[in-house]
KOLFI-805204 format. One record per residue: residue number from 1; x negated, y negated, z of N, C-alpha, C in turn. Coordinates in Angstrom, 3 decimals, m for minus. Atoms other than C-alpha are relative to their C-alpha. Layout:
REM residues N
REC seq      nxx      nyy      nzz     caxx     cayy     cazz      cxx      cyy      czz
REC NUM        X        Y        Z        X        Y        Z        X        Y        Z
...
END
This chain:
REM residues 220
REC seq      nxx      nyy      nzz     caxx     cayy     cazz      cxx      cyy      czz
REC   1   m0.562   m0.519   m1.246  m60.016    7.654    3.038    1.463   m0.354    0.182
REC   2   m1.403    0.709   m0.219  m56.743    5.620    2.712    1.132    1.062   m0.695
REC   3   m0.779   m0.922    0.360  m55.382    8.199    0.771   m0.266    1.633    0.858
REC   4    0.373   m1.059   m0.089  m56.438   11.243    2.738    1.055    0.661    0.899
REC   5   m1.461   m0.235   m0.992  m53.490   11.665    5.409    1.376    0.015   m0.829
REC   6   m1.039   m0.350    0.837  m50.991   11.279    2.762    0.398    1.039   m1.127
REC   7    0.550   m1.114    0.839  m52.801   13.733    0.600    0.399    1.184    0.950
REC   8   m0.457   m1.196   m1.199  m52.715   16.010    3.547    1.548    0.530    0.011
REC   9   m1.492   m0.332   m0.175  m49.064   15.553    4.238    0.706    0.629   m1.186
REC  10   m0.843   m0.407    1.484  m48.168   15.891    0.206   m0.216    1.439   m0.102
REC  11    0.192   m1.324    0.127  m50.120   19.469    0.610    0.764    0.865    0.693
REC  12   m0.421   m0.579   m0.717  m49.068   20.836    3.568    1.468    0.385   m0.481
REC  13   m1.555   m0.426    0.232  m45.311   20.206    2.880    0.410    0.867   m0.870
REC  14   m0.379   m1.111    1.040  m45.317   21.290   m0.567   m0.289    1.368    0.068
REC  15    0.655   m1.315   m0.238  m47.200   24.548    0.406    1.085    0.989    0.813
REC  16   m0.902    0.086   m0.821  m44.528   24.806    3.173    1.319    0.523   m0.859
REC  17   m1.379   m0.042    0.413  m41.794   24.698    0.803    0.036    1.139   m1.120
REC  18    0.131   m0.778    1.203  m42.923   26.564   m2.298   m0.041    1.052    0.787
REC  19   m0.004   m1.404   m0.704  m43.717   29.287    0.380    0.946    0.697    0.364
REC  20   m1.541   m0.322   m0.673  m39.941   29.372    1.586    0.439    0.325   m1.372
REC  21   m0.734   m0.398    1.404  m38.975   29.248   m2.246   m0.518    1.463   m0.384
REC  22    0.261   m1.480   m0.044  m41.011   32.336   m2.501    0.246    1.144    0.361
REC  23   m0.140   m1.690   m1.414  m40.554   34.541    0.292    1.799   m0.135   m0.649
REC  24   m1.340   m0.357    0.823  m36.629   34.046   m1.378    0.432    0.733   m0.754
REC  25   m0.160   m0.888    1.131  m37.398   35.318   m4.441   m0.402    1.388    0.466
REC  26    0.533   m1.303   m0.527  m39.041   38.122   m2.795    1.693    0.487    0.788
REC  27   m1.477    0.017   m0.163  m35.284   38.321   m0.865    0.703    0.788   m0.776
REC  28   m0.892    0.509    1.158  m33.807   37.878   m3.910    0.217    1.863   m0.827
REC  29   m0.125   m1.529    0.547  m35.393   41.302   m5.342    0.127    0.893    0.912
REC  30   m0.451   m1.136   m0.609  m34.909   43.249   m2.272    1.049    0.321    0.088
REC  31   m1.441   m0.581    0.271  m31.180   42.528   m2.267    0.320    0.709   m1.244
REC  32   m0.497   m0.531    1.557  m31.032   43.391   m5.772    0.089    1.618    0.224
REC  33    0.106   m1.699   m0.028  m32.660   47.118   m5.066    0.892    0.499    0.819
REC  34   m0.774   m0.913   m0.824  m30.643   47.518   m2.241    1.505    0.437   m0.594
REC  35   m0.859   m0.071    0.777  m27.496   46.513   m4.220    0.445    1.162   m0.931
REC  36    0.348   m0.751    1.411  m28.575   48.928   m6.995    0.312    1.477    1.070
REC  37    0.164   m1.551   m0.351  m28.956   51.654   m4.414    1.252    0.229    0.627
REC  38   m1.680   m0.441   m0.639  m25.438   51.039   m2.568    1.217    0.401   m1.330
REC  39   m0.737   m0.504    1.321  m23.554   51.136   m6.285   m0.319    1.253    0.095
REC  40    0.515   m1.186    0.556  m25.632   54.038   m7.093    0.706    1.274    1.258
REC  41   m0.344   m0.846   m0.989  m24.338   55.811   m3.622    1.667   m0.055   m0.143
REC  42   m1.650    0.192    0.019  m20.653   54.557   m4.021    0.421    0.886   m0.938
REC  43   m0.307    0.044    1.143  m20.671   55.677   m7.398   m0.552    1.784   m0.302
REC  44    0.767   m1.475   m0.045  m22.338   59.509   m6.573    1.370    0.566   m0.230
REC  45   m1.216   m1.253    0.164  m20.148   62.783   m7.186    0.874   m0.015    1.481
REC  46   m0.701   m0.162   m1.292  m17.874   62.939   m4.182   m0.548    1.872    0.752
REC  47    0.371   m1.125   m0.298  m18.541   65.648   m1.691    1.476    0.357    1.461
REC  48   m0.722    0.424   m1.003  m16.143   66.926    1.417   m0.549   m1.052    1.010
REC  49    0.320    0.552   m1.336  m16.057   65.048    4.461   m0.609    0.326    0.846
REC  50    1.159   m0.998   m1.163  m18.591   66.047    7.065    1.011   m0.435    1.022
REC  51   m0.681   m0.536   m1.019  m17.456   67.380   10.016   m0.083   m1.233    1.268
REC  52    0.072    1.012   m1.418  m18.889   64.643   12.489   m0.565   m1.308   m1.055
REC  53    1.041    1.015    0.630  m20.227   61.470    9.735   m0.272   m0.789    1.107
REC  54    0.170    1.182   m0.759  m21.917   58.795   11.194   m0.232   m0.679   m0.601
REC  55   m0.622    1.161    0.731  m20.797   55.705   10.573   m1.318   m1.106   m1.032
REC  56    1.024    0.767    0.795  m24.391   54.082    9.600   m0.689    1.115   m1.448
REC  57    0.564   m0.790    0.781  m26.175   57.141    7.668    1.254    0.405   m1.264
REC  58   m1.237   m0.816    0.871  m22.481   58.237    5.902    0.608   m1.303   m0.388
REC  59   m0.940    1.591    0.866  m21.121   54.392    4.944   m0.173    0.182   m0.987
REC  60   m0.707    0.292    1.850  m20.071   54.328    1.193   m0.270    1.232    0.090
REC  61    0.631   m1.373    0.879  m20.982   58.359    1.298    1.666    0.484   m1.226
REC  62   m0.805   m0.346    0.441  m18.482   59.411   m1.497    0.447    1.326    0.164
REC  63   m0.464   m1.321   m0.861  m15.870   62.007   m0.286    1.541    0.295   m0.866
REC  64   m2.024   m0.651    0.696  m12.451   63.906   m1.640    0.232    0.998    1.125
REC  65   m0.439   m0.601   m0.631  m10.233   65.372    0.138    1.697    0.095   m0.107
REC  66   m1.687   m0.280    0.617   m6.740   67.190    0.011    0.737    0.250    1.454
REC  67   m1.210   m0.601   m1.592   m3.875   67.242    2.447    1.149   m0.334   m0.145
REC  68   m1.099    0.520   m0.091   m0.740   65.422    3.528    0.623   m1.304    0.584
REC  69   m0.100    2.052   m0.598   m0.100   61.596    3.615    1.086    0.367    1.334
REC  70   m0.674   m0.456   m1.484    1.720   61.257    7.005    1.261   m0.959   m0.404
REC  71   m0.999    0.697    0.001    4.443   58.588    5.454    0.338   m0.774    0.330
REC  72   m0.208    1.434   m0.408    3.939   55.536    7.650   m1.536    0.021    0.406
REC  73    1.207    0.534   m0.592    0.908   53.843    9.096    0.175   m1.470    0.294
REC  74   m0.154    1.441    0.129    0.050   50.173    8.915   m0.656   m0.903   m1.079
REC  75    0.278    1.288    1.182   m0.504   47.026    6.652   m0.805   m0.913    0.835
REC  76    1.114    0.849   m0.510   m3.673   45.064    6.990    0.286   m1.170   m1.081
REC  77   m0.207    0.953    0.281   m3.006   41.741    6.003   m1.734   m0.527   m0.493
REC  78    1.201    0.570    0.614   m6.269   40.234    3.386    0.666   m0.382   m0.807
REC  79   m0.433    0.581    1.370   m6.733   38.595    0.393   m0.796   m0.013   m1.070
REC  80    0.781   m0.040    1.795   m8.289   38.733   m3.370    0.136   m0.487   m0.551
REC  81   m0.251    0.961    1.081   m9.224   36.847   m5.585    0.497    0.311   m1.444
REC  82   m0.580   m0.060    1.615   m7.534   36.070   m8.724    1.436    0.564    0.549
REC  83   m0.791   m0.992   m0.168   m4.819   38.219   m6.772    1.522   m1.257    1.117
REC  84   m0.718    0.728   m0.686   m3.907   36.369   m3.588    0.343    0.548    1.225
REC  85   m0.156   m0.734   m1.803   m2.728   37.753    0.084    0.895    1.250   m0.318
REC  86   m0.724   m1.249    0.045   m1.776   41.299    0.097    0.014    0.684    1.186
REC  87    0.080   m0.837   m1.202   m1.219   44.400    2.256   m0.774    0.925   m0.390
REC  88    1.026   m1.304    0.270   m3.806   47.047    2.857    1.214    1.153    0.234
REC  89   m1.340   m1.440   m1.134   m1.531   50.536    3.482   m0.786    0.602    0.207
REC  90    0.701   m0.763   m0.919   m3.607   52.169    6.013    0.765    1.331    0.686
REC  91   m0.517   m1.100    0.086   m2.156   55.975    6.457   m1.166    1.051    0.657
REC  92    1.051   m0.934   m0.788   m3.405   59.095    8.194   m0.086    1.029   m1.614
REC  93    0.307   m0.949    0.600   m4.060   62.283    5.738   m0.244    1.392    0.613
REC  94    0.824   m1.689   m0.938   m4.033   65.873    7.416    0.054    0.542   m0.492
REC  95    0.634   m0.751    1.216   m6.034   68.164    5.517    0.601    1.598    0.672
REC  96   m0.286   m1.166   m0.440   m5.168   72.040    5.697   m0.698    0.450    1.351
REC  97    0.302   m0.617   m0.743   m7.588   72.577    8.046    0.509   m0.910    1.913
REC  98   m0.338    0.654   m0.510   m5.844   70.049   10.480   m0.418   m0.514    0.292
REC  99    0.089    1.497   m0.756   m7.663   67.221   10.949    0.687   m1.290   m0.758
REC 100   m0.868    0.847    0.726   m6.144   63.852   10.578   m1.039   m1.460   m0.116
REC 101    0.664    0.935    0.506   m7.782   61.603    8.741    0.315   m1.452   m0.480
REC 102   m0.274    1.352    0.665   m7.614   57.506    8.087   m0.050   m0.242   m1.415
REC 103   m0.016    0.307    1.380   m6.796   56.474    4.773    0.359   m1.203   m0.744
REC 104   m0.577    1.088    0.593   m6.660   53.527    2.915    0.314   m0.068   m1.676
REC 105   m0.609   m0.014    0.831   m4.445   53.794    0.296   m0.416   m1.294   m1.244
REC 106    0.339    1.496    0.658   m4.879   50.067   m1.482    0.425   m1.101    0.384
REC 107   m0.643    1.572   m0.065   m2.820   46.920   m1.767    1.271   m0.137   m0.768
REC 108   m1.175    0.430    0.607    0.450   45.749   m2.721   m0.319   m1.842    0.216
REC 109   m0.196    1.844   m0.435    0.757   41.729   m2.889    1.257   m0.169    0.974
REC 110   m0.938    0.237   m1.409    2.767   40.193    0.386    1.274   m0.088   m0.945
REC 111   m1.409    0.519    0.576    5.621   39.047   m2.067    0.925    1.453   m0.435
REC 112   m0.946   m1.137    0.540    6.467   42.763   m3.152    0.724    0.215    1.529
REC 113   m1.180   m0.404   m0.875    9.703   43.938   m1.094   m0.293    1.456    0.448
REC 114    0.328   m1.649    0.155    8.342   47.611   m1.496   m1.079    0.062    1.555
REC 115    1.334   m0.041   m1.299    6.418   48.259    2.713    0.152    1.774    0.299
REC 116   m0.006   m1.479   m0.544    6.895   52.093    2.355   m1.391    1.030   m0.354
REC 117    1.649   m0.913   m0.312    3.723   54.594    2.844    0.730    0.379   m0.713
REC 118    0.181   m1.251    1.090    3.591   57.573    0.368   m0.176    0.887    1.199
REC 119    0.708   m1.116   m1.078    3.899   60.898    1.957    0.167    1.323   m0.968
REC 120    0.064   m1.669    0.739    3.397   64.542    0.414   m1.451    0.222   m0.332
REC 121    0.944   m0.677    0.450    0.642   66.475   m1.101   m0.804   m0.851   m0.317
REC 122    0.643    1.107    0.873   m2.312   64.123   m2.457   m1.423    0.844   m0.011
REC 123    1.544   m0.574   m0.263   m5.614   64.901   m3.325   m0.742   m1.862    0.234
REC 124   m0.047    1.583   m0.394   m7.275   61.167   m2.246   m2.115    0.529   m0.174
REC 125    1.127   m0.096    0.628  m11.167   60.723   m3.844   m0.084   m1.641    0.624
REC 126    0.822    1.111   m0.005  m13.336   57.458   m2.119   m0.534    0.040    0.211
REC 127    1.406   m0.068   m0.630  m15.584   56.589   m0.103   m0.091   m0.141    1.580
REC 128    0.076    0.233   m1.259  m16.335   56.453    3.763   m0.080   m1.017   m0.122
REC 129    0.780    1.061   m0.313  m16.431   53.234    5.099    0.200   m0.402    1.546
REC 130   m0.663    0.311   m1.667  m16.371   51.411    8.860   m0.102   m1.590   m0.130
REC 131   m0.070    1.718    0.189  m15.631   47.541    7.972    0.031   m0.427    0.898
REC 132    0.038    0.608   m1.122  m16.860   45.133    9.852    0.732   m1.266    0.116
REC 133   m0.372    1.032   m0.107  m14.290   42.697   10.266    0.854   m0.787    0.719
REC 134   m0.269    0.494   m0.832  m13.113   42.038   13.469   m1.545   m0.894    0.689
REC 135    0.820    0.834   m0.446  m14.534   39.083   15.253    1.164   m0.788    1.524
REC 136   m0.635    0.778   m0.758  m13.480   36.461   18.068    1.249   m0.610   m0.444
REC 137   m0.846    0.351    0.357  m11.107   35.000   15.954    1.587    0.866   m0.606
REC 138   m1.211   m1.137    0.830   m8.877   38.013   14.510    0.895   m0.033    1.008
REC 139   m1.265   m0.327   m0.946   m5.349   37.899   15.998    0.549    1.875    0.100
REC 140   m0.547   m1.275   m0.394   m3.624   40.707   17.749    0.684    0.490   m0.977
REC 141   m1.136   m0.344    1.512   m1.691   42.905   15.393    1.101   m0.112    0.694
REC 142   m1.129    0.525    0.122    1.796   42.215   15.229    1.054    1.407   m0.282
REC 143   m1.002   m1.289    0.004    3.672   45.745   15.609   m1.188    0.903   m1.024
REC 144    0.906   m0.871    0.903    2.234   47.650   12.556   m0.437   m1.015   m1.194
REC 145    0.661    0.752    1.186    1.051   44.584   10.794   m1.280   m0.577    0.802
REC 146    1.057    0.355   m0.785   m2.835   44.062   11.745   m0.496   m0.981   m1.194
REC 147    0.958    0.514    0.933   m5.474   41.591   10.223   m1.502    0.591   m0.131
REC 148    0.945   m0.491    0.264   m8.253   43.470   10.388   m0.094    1.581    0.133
REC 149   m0.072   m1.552   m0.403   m9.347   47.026    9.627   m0.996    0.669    1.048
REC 150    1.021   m0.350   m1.259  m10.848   48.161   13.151    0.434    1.332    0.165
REC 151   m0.443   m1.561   m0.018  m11.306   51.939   12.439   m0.097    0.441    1.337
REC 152   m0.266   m0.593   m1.439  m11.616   53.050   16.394    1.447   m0.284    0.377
REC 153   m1.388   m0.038   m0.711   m8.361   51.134   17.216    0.878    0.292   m1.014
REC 154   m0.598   m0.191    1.112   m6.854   52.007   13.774    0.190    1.730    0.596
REC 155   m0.054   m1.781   m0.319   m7.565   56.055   14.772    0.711    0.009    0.980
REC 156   m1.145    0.050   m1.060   m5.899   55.574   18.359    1.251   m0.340   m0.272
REC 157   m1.093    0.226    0.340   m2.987   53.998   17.017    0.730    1.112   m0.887
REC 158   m0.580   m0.581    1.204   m2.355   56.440   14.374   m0.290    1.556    0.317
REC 159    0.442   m1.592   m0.303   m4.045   59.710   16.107   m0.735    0.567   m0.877
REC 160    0.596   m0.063    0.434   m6.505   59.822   13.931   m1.362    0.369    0.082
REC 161    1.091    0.120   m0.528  m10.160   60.532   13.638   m0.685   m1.237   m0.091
REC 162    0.724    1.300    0.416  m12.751   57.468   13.506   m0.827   m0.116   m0.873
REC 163    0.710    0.152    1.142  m13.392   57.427   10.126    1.021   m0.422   m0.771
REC 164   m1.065    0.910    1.520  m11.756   55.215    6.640   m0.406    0.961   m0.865
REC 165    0.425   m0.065    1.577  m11.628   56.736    3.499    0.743   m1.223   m0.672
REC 166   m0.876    1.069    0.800  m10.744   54.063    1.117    0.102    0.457   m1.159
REC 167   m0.959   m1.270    1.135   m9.127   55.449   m1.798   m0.846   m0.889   m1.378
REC 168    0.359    0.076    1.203  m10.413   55.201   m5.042    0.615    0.389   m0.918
REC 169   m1.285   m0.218    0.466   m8.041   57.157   m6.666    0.873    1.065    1.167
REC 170   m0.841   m0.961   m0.494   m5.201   59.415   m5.427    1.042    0.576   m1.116
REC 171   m0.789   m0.512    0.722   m3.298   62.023   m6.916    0.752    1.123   m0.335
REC 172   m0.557    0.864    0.595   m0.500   61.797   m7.634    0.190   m1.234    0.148
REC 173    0.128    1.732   m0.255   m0.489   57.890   m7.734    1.686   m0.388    0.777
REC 174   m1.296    0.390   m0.690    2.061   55.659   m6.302   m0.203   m1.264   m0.457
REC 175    0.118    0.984    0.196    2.974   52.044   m6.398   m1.317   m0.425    0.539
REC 176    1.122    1.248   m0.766   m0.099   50.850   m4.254   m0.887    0.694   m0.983
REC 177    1.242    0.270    1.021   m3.313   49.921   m6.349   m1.273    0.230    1.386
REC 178    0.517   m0.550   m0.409   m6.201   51.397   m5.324   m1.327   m1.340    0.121
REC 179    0.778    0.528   m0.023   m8.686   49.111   m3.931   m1.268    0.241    0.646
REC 180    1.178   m1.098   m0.771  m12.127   51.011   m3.507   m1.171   m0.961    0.358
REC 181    1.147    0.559   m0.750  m15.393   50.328   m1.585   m0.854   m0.584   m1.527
REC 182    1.049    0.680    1.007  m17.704   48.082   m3.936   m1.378   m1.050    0.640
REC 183    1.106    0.648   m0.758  m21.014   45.743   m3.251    0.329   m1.703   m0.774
REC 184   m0.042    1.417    0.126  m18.975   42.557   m5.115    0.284   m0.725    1.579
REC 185    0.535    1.065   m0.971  m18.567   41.062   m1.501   m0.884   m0.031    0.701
REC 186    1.494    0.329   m0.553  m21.624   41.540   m0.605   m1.173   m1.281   m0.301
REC 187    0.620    1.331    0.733  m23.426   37.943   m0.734   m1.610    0.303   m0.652
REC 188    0.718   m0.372    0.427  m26.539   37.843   m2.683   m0.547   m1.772   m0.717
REC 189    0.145    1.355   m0.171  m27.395   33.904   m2.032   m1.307   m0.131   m0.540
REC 190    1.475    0.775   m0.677  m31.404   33.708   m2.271   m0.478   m0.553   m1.269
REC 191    0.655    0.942    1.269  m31.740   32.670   m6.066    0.226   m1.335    0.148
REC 192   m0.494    1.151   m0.806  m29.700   29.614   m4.699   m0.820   m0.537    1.012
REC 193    0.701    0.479   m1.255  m32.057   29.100   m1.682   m1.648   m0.108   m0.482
REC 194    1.134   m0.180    0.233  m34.585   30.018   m3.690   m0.475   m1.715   m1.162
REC 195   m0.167    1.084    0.638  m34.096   26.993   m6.265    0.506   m1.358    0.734
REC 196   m0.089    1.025   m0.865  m33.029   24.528   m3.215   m1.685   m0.135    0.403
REC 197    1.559    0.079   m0.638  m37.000   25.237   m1.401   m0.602   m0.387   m1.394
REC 198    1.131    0.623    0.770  m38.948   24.503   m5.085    0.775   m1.204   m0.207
REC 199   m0.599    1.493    0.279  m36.209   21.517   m5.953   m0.710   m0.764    1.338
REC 200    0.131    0.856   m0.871  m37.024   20.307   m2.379   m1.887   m0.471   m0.223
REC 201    1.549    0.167    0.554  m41.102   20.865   m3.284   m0.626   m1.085   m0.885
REC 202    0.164    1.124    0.890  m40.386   18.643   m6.284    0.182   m1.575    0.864
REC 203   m0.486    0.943   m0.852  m38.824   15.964   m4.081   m1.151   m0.689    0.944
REC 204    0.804    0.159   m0.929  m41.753   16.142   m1.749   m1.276   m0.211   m1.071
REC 205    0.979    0.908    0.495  m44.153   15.560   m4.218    0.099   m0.654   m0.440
REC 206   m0.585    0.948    0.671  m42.368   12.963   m5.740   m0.566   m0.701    0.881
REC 207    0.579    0.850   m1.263  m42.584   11.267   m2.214   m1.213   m0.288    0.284
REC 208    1.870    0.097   m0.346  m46.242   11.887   m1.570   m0.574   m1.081   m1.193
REC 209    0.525    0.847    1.204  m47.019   10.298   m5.145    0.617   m1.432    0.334
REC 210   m0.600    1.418   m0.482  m44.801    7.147   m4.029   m0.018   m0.351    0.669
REC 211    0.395    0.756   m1.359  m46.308    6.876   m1.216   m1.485   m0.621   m0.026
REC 212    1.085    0.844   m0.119  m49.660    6.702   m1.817   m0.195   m1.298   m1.572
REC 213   m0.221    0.888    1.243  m48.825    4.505   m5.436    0.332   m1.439    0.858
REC 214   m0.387    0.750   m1.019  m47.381    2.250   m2.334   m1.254   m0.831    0.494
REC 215    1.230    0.263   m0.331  m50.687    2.088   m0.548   m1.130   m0.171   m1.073
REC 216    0.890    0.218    1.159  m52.518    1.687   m4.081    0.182   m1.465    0.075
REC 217   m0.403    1.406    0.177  m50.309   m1.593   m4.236   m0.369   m1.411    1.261
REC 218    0.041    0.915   m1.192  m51.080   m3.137   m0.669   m1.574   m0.077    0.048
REC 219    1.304    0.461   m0.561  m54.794   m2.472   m0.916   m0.875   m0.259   m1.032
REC 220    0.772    0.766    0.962  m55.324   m3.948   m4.297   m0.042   m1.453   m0.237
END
């Protein structure tokens, strides 16, 4: 009986934990498919732009479209790795049939001297997107230099509609590098969480065994 409460506890926990390490891996492969299925959508034939997208059903839908860069916009201040702090060039696009469309051109690094938009003819091939990356902390923009791309106040500022394309290519090219929608920052943590819950399992039966090896010693 002296062992039966510690037995208990050694089950429960481990059961507890291996179950969390599980339901991870299970995680683990749903991000994967989903992963698989956002590439696979980024990475489709481009089609035009729909007339009204919406922003959840039409995110990454791949789109081309031809018109006329407008020649200024604004620079979204981020950063990349391996790269370092650059500018986004965020630009309108008005297509023949006149609407004016958001565009994100790419990136230059902060150190280039070069802050001039592209304007003329382009044909511009990406993808929809509506980034989410305003929060409590994002400062005000700073004339036409913002830190985050907030497509509603990005379209008011610029007279735009409320939609991004982010460029994938354009062409004819220009100095800015084309930095298109992808699923590398998308986190994809749970093999990690998943190998913390069975390490911790091990741990816990380690304990249970050195506990009652404990109580072996006091009641021999």
């Amino acid at each position: 009986m002296r062992y039966l409460f510690p037995a208990i506890l050694g089950i429960c926990g481990i059961a507890i934990l291996v179950s969390l390490g599980t339901w991870q891996l299970r995680r683990l492969a749903w991000k994967g498919a989903m992963l698989a299925d956002i590439d696979a959508r980024i990475t489709a034939a481009p089609v035009a732009v729909p007339a009204a997208p919406d922003p959840e059903a039409d995110r990454f839908l791949p789109v081309q479209a031809e018109g006329t860069l407008g020649g200024q916009g604004i620079m979204v201040l981020a950063s990349i790795k391996q790269v370092g702090a650059v500018h986004r060039f965020v630009t309108t696009l008005t297509t023949p049939e006149g609407r004016v469309l958001l565009v994100d051109l790419g990136y230059r690094k902060v150190i280039s001297a070069d802050a001039s938009f592209p304007q003329g003819a382009v044909t511009v091939t990406g993808n929809l997107h509506w980034p989410d990356e305003v929060d409590g902390f994002t400062p005000d923009p700073e004339g036409a230099l913002w830190f985050a791309r907030d497509v509603p106040a990005l379209a008011e500022a610029l007279g735009a509609e409320p939609l991004l394309i982010v460029a994938r290519e354009v062409r004819p090219g220009s100095t800015i590098t084309p930095l298109p929608v992808s699923s590398v920052g998308i986190p994809n943590d749970h093999l990690g969480y998943a190998v913390t819950w069975f390490g911790l399992a091990l741990v816990w039966l380690g304990m249970t065994l050195f506990l009652m090896w404990r109580i072996k010693r006091r009641t021999a």
